[in-house]
Structures are given as structure tokens and as C-alpha cells.
GUGU-316715 format. One record per residue: x, y, z of N, C-alpha, C in turn. Coordinates in steps of 0.001 Angstrom, whole numbers, padded with zeros to 6 digits, always signed. Layout:
! residues N
XYZXYZXYZ/...
//
This chain:
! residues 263
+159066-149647+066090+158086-149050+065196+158798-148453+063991/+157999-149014+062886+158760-147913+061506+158395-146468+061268/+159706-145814+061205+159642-144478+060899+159160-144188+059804/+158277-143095+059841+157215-142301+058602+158326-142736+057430/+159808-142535+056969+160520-142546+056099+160675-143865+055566/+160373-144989+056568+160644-146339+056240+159373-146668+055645/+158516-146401+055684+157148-147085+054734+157052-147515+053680/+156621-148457+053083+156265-148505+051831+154930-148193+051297/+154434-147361+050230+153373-147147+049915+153087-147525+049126/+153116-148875+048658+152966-150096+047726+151718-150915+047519/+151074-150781+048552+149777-151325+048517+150307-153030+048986/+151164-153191+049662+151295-154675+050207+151187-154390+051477/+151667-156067+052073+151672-156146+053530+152604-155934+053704/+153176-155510+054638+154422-155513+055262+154485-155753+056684/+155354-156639+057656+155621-156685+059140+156829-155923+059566/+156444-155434+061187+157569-154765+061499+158079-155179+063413/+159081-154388+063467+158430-154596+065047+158080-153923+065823/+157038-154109+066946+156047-153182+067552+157730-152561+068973/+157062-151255+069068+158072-151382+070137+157747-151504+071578/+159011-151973+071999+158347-153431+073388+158497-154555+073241/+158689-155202+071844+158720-156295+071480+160052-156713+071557/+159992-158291+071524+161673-158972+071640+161999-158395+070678/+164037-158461+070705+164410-158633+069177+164243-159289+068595/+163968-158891+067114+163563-160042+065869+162043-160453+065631/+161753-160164+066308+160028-160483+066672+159401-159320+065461/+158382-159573+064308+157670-158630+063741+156228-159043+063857/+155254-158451+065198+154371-158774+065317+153184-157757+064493/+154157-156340+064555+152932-155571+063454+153236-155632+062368/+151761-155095+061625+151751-155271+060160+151091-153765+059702/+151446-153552+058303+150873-152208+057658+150430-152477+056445/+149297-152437+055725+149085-151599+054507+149095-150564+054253/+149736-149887+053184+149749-148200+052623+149939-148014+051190/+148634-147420+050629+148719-147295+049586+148478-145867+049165/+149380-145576+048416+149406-144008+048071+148480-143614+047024/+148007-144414+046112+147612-144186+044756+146010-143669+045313/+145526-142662+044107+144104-142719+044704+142887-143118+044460/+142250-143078+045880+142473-142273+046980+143482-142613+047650/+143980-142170+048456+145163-142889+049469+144145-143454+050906/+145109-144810+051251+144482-144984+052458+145297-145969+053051/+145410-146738+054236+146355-147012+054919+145102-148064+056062/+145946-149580+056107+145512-150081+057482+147151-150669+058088/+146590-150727+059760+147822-151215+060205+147167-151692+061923/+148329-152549+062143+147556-153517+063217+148582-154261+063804/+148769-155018+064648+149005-156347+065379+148798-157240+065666/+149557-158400+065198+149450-159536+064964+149489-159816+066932/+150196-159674+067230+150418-160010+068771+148634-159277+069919/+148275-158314+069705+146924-157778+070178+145343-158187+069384/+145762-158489+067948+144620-158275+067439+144036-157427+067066/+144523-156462+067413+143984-154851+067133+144143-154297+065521/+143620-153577+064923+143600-153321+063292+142813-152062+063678/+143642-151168+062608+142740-149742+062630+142699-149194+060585/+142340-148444+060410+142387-147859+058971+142444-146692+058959/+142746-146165+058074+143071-144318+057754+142859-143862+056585/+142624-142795+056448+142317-141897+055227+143114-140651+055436/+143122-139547+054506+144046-138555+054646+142418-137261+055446/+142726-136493+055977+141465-135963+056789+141081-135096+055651/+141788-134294+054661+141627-133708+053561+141306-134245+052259/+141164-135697+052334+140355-136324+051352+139415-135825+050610/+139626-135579+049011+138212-135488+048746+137113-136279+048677/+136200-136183+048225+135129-136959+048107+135100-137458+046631/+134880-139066+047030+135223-139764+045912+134098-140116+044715/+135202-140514+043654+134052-140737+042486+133274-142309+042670/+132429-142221+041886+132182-143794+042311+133021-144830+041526/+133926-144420+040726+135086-145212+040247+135983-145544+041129/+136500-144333+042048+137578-144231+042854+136632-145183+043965/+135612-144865+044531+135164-145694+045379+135407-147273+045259/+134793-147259+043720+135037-149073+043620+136513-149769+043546/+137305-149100+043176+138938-149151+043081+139631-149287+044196/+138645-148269+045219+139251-148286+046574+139005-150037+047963/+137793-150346+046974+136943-151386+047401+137702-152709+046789/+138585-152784+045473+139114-153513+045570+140256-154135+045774/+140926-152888+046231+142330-152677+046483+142175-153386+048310/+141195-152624+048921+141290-153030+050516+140422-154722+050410/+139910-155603+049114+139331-156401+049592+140888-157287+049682/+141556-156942+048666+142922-157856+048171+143939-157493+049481/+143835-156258+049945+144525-155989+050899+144066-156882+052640/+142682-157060+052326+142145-158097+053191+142283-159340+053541/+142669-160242+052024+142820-161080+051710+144647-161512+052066/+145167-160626+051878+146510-160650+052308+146746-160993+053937/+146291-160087+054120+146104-160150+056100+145220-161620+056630/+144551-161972+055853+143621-163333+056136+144805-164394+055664/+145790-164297+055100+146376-165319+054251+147526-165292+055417/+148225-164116+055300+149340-163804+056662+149209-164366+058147/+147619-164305+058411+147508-163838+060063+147332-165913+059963/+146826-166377+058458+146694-167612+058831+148027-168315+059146/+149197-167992+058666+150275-168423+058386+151141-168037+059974/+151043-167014+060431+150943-166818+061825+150496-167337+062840/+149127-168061+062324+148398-168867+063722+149247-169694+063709/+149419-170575+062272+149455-171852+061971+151229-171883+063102/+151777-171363+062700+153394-171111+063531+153059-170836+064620/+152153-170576+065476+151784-170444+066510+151341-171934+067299/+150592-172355+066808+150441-174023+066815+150959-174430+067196/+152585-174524+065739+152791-175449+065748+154126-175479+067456/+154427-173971+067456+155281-173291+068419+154338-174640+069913/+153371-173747+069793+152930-174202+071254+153019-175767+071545/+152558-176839+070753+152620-177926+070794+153944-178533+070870/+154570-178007+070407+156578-178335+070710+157006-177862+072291/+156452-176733+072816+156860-176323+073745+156028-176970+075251/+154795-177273+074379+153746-178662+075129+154677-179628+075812/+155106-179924+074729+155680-181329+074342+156986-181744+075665/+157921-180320+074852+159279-180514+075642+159024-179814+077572/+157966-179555+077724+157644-179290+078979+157564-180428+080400/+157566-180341+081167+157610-181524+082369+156217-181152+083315/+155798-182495+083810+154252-181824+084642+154714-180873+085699/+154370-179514+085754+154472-178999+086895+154093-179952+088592/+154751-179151+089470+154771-179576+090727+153708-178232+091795/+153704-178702+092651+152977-178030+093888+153750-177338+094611/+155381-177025+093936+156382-176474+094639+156588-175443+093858/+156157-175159+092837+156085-173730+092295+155610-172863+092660/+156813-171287+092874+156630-170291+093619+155154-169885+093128/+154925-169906+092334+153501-169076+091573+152213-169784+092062/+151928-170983+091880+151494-172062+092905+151553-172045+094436/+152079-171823+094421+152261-171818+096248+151868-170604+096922/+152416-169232+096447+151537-168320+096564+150281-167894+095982/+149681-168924+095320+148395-168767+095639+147488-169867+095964/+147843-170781+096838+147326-171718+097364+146761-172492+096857/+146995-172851+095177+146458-173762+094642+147757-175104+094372/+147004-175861+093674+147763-177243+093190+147978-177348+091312/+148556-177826+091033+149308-178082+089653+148403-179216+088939/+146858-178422+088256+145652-179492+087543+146172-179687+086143/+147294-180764+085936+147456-181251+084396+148378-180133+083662/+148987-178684+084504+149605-177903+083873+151042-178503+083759/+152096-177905+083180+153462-178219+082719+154370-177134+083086/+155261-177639+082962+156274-176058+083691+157633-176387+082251/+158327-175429+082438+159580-175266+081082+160166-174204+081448/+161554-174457+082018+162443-173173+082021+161984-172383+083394/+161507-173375+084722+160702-172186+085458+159322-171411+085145/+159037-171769+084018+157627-170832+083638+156465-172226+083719/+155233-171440+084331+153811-172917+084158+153836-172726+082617/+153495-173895+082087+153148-173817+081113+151209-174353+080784/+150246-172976+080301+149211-173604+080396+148669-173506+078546/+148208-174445+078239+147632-174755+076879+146443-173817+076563/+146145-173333+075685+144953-172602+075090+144508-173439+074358/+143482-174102+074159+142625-175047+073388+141566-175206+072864/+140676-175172+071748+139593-175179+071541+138621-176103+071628/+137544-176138+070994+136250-176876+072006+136772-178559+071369/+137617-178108+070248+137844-179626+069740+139106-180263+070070/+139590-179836+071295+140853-180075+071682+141989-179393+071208/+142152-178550+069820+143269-178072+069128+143900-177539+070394/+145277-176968+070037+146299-176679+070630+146155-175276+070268/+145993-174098+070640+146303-173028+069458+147536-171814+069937/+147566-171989+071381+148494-170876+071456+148804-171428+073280/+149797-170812+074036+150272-170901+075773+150324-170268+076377/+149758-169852+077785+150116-168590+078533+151422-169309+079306/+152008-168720+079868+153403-168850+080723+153809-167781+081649/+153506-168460+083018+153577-167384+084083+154606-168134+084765/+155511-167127+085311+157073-166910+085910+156669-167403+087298/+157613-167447+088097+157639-167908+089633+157439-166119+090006/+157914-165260+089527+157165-163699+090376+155766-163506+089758/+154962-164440+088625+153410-164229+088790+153692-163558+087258/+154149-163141+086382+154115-162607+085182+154114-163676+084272/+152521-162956+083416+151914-163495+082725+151800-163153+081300/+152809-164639+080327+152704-163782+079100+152002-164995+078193/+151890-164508+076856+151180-165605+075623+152246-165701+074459/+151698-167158+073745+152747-167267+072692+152075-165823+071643/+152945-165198+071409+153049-164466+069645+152088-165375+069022/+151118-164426+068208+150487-164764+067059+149592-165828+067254/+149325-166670+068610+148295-167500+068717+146892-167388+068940/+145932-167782+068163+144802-167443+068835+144662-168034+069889/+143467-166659+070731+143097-166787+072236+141518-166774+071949/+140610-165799+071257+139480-166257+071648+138584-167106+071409/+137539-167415+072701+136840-168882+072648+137894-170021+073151/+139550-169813+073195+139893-170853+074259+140229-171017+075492/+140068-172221+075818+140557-172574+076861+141483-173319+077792/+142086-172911+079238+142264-174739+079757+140979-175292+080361/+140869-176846+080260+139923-177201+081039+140670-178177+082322/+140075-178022+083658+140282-178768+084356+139547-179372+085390/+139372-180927+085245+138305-181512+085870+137614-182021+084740/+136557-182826+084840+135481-183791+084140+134395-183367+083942/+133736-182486+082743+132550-181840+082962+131129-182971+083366/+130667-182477+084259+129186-183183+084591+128345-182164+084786/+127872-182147+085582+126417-181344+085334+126637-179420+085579/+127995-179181+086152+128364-177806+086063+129681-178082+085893/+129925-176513+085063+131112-176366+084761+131337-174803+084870/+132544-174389+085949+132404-173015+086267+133652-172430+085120/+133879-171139+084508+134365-170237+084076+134692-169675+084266/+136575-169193+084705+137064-168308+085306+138145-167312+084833/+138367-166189+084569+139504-165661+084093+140713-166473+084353/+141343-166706+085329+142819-166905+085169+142682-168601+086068/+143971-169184+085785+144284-170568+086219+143778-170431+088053/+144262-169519+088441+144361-169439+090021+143491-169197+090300/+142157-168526+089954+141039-168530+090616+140018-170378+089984/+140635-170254+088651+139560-171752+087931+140280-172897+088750/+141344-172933+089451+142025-174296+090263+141228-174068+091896/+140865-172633+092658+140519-172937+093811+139101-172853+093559/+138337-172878+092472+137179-173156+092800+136854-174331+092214/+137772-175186+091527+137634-176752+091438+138057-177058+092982/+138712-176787+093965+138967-176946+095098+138053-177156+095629/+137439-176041+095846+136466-175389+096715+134612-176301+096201/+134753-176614+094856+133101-176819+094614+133277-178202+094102/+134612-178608+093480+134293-180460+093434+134285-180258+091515/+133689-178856+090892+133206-178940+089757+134003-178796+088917/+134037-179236+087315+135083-178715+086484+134961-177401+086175/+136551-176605+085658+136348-175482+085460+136824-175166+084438/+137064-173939+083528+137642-173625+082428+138151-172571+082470/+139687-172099+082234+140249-170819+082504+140378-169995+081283/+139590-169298+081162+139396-168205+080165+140508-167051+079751/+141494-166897+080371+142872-166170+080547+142612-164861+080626/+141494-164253+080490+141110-162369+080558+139812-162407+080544/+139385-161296+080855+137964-160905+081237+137541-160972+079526/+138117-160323+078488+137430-160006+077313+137513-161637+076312/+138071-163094+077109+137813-164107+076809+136559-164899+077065/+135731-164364+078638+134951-164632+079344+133867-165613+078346/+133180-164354+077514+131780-164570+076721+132423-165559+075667/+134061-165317+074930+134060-166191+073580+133835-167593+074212/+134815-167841+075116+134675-168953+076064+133170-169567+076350/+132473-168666+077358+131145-169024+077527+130092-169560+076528/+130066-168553+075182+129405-169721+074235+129987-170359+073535/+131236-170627+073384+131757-171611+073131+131399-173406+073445/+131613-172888+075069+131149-173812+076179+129625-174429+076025/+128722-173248+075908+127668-173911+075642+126998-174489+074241/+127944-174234+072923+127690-175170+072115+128049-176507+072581/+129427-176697+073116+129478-178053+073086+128855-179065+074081/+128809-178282+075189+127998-178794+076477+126319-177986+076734/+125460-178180+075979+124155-177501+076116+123737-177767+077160/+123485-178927+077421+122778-179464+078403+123094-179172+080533/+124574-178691+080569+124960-178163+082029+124585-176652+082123/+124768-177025+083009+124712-175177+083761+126322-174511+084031/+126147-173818+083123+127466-172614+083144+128056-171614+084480/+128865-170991+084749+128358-170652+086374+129995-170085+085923/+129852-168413+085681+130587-167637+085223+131745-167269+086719/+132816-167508+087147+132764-166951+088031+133943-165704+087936/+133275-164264+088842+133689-163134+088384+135292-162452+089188/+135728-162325+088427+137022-161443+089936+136236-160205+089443/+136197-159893+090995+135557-158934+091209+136343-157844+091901/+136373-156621+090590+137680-155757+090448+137424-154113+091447/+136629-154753+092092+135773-153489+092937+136570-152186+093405/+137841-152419+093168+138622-151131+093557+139427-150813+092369/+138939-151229+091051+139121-150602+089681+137932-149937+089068/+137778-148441+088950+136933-147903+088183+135964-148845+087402/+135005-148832+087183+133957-150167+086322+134030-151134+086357/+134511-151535+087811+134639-153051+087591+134960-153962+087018/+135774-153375+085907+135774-154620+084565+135725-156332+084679/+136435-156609+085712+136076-158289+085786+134519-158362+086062/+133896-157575+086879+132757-157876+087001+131712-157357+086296/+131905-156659+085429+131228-156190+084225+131490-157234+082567/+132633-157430+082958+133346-158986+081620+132240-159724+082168/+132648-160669+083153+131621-161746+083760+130297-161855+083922/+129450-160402+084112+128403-160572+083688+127585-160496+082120/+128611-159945+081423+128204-159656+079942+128176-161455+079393/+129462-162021+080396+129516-163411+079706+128326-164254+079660/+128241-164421+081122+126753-164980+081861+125627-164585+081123/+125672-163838+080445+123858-163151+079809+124186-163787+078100/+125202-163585+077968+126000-164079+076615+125318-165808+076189/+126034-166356+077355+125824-168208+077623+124496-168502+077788/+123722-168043+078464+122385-168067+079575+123165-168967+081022/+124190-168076+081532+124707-168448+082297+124144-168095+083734/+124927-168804+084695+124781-168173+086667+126185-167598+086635/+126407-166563+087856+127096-165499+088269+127426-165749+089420/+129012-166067+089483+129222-166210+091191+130268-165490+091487/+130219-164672+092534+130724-163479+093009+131858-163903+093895/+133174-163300+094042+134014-163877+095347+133908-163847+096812/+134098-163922+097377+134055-163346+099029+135631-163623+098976/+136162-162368+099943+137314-162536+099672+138243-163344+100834/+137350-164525+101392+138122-165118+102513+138549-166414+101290/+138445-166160+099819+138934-167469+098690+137836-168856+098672/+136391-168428+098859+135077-169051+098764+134417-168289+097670/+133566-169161+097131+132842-168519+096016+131114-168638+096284/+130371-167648+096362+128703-167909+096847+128040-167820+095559/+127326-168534+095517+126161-168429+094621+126550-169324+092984/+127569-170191+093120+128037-171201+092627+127215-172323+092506/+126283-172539+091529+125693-173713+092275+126021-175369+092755/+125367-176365+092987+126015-177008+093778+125517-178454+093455/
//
């Protein structure tokens, strides 16, 4: 993270690195502009997250300063739209190389094996699965990569929402699942294709995603159900998705069966 002393108050973009991050890696970014009014945005390229600031002792502005301020943050907008594109785009092109130089995973992977599924079209590299993030038009846009101890990370700077992996042949259902290991045992388990959404807060982009391109099936959200986490969040994600799509809701049982899946 840059120290208060390192800033520039220039009114540009600038990247830095978040801390936590590899070396060399500058996934955050800042605007700061001193002139007035003063005001400040700053964010991450790696989360997505963006916040803005003002000084709390601000006065209240003229409507000159207002409009000045309006065009300073549209250009400052425009910067971050121009950046974050130039970021995806290296993100892309990252993932599709690392696609590429990958080998089909096996059924002998520790990560696989402890969880009783099989290897649907994924790739492995270096020991890590390698799974594709993709959009409804096939693009490539970004990779998750989970280790043989189960740690789960994403490429830098790729977009995630609205994609997916898909696995299986969509026909008349197609179920929706947070992570690879639950969307592989309930292609197991129901015969149906599925789509792995990679987080609960992918669920809904995913879901209507899904149902632009496939109107005509039945959607069939299915939830991890986080019942010994405060609010449930998987099962509060999963149903927001389902109402999102005009989707069905299928709940786990935890002997690794799914009810109310339809069929």
C-alpha cells in the first residue's frame, strides 16, 4: 500500500500494490486530486471494489466548483474505463496462454479425489486444476486454479461476472452451482448439464446470463447451503439468483444428493 507521502495529487491514475499481493503485481489504483474541491477515488483492479472521498470539512460548493468537479471525475472515469480495459484485455490474453500450455487434468488429482468427483474437460498446470471463466459467447476472460490442498485462486484483473465453466450438453435443464465440486457431482448425480459460477455473488450474473441465452430450459440454482455461517450466505446468494433467472432451488442433503432438482 502507498504511504500518505507517496501520493500524487495530480488528478491522474496511478497503480500500486495492494498489500498481500505478489511482488510486482499493481492491482490497486488511485485518483487524487487536490485542486478545488479536493476529492479522491481509489479501488482494485484484483476485487472490483472502488470507493470515493471528499475532505469531511468540505465546504459547500459553488455551482462552478460543482461542474468542475463533474468534469474532472467524468475524465477521471474515463481513465479507469480505458485502464481496467487494458487490464481485462491482459487478462485474456494471460488466461488463454495458460489454457493453452495446460494438460487435461486426470482423476488422480489430490483436489479431485478428495472430493469424489471426476476431471469434466478441466486442465491442470504446475499441479494446479486449471478451470476457464467464459462468457455466454464462449470468450475466455479470466481462470480459477485450485492446488492439490483445495486453495482457490483467480487470474489478476480478469473478469468474473456473468461467467462461467460449463459442463455437459445443455438440454432441457441446466443446474447452477458455486464451485466446480459441487457443479461436477450433481452432473453425476442428475445426468444434467451444469455451470460453475465460482462464488455465491456470481450466482444471479451467471443465472441471467444463462437465461438470455438458453430461454427456453429450466434453470435449477443449486445452493451450498452455509447453515452453520451466520445468514446463510450460499443460501441466501442462491436464492436471490433463482428469483433473479425465474429459476428452481435445490437444496443439499448432506449424504452428496441434491432434492428438489428437477428431473
Amino acid at each position: 500500500m502507498h504511504r500518505e507521502s507517496d501520493l500524487l495529487a495530480d488528478g491522474r491514475l496511478h497503480r500500486y500494490r495492494v498489500d498481500g499481493d505478489k511482488s510486482g503485481s499493481v492491482n490497486g489504483w488511485y485518483v487524487l486530486d487536490a485542486s478545488t474541491p479536493a476529492h479522491a477515488a481509489f479501488g482494485s483492479w484484483k476485487t472490483g471494489q472502488s470507493c470515493t472521498w471528499r475532505p469531511d470539512e468540505a465546504a459547500p460548493m459553488t455551482e462552478a466548483e460543482r461542474a468542475a468537479l463533474a468534469l474532472r471525475r467524468a475524465a477521471a472515469r474515463a481513465a479507469r474505463d480505458t485502464e481496467q480495459a487494458a487490464v481485462r484485455a491482459a487478462a485474456r490474453a494471460r488466461a488463454e496462454r495458460l489454457w493453452t500450455r495446460a494438460k487435461p487434468a486426470t482423476n488422480d488429482h489430490p483436489y479431485l479425489i478428495a472430493k469424489g468427483v471426476p476431471a469434466f474437460g478441466i486442465r491442470a498446470l504446475r499441479g494446479q486444476l486449471v478451470i476457464p471463466m467464459r462468457d455466454i459467447r464462449g470468450t475466455t476472460h479470466s481462470a480459477q486454479f485450485i492446488g492439490e490442498d483445495g486453495k482457490k485462486t483467480f487470474l489478476t484483473g480478469g473478469r468474473k461476472q456473468g461467467c462461467y465453466f460449463a459442463i455437459g450438453t445443455p438440454r432441457h435443464v441446466i443446474c447452477i452451482a458455486e464451485g466446480y465440486a459441487t457443479a461436477a457431482s450433481v452432473v453425476r448425480s442428475t445426468g444434467h448439464a451444469a455451470a460453475v459460477a465460482f462464488d455465491a455473488g456470481n450466482l444471479a450474473p451467471v443465472a441471467r446470463a444463462l437465461r438470455s441465452k438458453f430461454p427456453g430450459v429450466v434453470l435449477c440454482v443449486c445452493a451450498d447451503d452455509d447453515h452453520e455461517t451466520p445468514g446463510n450466505p450460499g443460501l441466501a446468494a442462491a436464492q436471490q439468483a433463482a428469483a433473479a433467472a425465474g429459476a428452481v432451488l435445490a437444496l443439499p442433503r448432506f449424504d452428496r444428493t441434491f432434492h428438489d432438482c428437477p428431473q
